[in-house]
C-alpha positions in Angstrom: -5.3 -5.3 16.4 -5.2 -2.2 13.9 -2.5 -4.1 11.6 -4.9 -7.5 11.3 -8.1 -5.3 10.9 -5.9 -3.3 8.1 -5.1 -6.4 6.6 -8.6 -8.1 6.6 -9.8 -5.5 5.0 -7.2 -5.1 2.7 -7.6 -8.7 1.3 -11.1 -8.2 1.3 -11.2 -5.2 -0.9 -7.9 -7.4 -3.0 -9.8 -7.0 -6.6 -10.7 -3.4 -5.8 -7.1 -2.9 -4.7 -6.1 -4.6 -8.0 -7.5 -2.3 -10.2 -6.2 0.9 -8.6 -2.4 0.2 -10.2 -3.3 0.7 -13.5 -3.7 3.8 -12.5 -0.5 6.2 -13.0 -1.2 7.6 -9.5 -1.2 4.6 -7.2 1.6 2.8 -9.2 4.0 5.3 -9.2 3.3 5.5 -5.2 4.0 2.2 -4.8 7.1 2.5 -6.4 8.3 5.0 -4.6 7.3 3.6 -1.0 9.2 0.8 -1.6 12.6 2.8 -3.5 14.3 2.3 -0.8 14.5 -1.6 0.0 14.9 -1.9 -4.0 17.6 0.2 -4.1 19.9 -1.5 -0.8 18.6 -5.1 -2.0 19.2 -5.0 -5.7 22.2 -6.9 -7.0 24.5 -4.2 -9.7 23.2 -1.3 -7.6 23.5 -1.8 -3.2 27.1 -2.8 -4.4 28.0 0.9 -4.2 25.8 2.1 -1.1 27.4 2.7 2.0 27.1 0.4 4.8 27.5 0.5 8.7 27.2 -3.4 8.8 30.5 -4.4 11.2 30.6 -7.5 7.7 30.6 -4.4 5.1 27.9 -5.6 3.2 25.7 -2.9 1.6 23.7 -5.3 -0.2 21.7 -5.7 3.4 20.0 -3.4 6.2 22.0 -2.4 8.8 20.4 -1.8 12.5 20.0 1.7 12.1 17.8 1.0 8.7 15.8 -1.8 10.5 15.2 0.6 13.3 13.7 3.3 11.0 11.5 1.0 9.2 9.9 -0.9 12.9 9.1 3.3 13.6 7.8 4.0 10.1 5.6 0.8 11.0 4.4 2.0 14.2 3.9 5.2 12.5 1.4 3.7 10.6 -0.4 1.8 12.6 -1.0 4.3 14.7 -2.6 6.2 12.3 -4.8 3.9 10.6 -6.5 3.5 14.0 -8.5 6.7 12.6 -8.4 5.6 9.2 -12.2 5.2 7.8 -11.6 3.7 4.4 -9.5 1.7 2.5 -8.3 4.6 0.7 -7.1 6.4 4.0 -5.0 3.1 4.6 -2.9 2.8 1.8 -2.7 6.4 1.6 -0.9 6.3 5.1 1.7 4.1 4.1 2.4 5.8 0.5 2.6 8.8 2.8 4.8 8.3 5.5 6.6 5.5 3.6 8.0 7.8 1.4 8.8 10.5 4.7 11.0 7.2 5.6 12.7 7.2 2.1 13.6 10.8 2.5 15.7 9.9 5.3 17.0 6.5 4.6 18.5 7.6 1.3 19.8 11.0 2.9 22.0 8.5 5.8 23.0 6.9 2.9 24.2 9.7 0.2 23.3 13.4 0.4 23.0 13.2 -3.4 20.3 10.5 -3.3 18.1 12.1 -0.6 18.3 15.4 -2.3 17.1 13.0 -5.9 14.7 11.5 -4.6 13.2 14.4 -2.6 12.7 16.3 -6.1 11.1 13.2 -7.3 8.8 13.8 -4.3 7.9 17.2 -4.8 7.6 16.7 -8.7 5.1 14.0 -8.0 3.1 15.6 -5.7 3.1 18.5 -8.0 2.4 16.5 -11.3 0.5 13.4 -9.9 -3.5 13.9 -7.9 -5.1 11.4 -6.9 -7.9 10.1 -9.1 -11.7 11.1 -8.7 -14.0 9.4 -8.0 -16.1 8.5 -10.9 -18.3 5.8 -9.5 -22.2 5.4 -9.6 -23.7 8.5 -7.5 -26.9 10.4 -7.7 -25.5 14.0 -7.0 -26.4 17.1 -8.4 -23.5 19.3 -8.9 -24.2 23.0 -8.1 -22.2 26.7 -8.9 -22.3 29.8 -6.6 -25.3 31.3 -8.9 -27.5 28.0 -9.0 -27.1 26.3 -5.7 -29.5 29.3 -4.6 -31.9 28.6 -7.2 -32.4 24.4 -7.0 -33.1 24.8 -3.3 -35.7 27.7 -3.6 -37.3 26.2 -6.2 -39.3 23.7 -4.0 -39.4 24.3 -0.4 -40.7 20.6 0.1 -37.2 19.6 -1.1 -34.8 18.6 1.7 -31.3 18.8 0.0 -28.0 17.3 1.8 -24.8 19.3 0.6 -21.0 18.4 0.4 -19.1 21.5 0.1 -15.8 20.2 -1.1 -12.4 21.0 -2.9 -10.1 18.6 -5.1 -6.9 19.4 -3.4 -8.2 18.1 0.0 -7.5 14.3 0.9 -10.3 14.4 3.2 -12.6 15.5 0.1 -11.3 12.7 -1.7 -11.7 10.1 0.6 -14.8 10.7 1.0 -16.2 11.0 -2.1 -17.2 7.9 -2.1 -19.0 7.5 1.1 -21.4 10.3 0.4 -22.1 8.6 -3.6 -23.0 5.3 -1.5 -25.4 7.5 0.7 -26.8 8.9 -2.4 -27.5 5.8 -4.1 -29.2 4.9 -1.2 -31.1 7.9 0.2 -32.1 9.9 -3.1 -35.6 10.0 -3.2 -38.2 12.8 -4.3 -37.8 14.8 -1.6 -34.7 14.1 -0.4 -32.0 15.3 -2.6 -27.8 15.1 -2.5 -25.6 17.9 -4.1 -22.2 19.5 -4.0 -20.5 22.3 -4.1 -16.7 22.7 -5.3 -16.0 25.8 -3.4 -12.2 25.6 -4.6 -14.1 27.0 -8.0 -16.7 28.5 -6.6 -15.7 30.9 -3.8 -18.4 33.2 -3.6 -20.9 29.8 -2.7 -18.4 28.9 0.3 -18.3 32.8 1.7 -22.3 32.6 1.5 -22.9 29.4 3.4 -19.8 30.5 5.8 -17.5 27.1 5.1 -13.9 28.2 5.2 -11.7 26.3 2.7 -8.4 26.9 4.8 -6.9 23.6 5.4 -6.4 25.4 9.2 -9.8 25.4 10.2 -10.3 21.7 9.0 -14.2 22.1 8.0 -13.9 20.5 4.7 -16.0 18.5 3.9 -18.3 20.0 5.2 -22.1 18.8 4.8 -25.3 21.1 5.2 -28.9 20.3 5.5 -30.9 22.6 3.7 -34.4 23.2 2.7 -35.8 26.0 1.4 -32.9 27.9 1.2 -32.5 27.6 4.8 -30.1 25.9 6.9 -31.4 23.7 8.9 -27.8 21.9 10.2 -24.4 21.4 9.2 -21.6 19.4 10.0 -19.0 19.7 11.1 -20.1 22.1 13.8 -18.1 25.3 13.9 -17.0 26.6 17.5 -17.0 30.5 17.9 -13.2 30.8 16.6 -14.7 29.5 13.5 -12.7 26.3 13.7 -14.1 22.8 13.4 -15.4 20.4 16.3 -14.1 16.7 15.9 -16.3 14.5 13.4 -15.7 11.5 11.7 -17.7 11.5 8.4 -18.4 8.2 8.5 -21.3 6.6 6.6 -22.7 5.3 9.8 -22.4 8.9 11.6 -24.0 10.9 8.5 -27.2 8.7 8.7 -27.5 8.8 12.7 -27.1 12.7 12.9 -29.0 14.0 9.9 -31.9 11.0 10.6 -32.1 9.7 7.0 -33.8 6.6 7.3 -36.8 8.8 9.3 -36.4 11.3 6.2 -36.1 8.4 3.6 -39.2 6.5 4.9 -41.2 9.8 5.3 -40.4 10.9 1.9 -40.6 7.2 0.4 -44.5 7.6 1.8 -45.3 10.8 0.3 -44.1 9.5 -3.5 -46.4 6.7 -2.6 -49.4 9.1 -2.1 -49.7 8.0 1.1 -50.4 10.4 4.2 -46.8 10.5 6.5 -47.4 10.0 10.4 -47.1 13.0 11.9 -46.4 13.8 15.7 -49.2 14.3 18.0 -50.4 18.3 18.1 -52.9 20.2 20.2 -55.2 20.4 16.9 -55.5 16.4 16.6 -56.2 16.3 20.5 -59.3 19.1 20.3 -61.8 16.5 19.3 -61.2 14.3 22.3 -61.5 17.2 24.8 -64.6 18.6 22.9 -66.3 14.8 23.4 -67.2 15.2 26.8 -69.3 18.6 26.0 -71.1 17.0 23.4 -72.2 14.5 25.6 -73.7 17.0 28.3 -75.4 18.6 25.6 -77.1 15.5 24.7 -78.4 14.9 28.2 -80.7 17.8 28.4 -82.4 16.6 24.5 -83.0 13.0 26.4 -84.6 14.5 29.2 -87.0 16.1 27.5 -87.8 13.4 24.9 -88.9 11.5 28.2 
């Protein structure tokens, strides 16, 4: 079921998916994900690979090779069970595709394992994955003025990423909280972020820890005022994360934005919110009855 929803999705996202090879990052990880099967299938080079086929043909898989890639397969179907995005997907399979290469081509030749492994670690060095650079209405903030934008107006309710550019998880979902911008960003309701890979003093001071350990990035804060008014993920006493998906659906659930949107929306308008029931709105009806016995007496004496 995970492999047909992966593939739905994937053809329906086909001209996004398109564009992402001309990118340096995503081409050169498809070409290494599939090194492998090029190598043992292509005529002028499999002719000196090493084969356990019983017919000594090293232009084809042998069991052991077909056996590895039906894991590698399960491997990633398992884990695109948890995959949010598109992104997650295919970075699943450029991951543990090339886990797979590693140890096809070190069955096959010591020296071509060991090659290909420094390609590996030269890539991951060399190549990152590419920002996102889409529409977004965030405000990007540094330890010294994050404090200041949300003092400024204590009306403002802001919604902050804290992030960092070497985290996958950060990158994946850079997208999702642009989308939530676009449609959330209003006069009082305002999205930011923090890069607190730059900015370490801002991370200390909200107490997000950017060890990949504790998992807590991203991490995304309600604040207003300067004050925090909640965050997820939630933090246990260890200071490690609780389990939370940051999905797009989860974010607007738990931090209420279509109340806050439609509340805020009202107020642009100059029109007066609806506010909760209080004791103060309910002293006129209880002070109705008093006014009445006090009118009684004035009848009275009119007759």
């Amino acid at each position: 079921m995970s492999l047909i929803r992966g593939l739905v999705s994937t053809l329906y996202c086909l001209p996004k998916v398109y564009k992402w090879f001309y990118r340096p990052y995503y081409s050169l990880s498809l070409l290494m994900t599939v090194a492998f099967p090029i190598v043992r299938s292509c005529p002028g080079l499999c002719e000196y690979l090493p084969s356990q086929r019983e017919d000594s043909n090293s232009c084809a898989f042998d069991w052991r090779e077909v056996e590895i890639l039906m894991f590698l397969s399960a491997i990633v179907m398992m884990k695109n069970r948890r995959a949010i995005t598109l992104e997650q997907h295919i970075g699943n399979i450029f991951l543990f595709s090339k886990v797979a290469n590693v140890v096809l081509f070190f069955r096959v030749d010591l020296r071509l394992g060991l090659l290909y492994l420094m390609l590996c670690v030269v890539f991951l060095i060399t190549c990152k994955p590419p920002i996102y650079m889409g529409p977004e209405f965030i405000k990007y903030f540094s330890d010294s003025t994050i404090d200041e934008e949300l003092q400024r107006d204590g009306r403002v309710t802001w919604i902050v990423e804290f992030y960092a550019n070497w985290s996958p998880e950060c990158q994946t979902f850079a997208p999702i909280f642009a989308d939530l911008s676009l449609k959330y960003d209003c006069l009082g309701l305002k999205f930011g972020k923090v890069d607190i890979g730059q900015y370490a003093a801002a991370a200390e001071r909200y107490k997000v820890n950017p060890s990949p350990l504790c998992k807590q990035l991203p991490s995304l804060l309600l604040l207003q005022g300067g004050r925090e008014l909640m965050r997820r993920p939630l933090v246990d006493i260890k200071g490690r994360a609780v389990g939370w998906n940051c999905t797009e659906e989860n974010i607007i659930r738990e931090f209420n934005l279509n109340e806050m949107f439609q509340r805020y929306k009202k107020c642009s308008k100059g029109e007066k919110p609806e506010e909760p029931k209080t004791l103060l709105q309910e002293a006129p009806e209880e002070e109705q009855p008093h006014e009445e016995e006090e009118e009684e007496p004035e009848s009275k004496k009119d007759k």
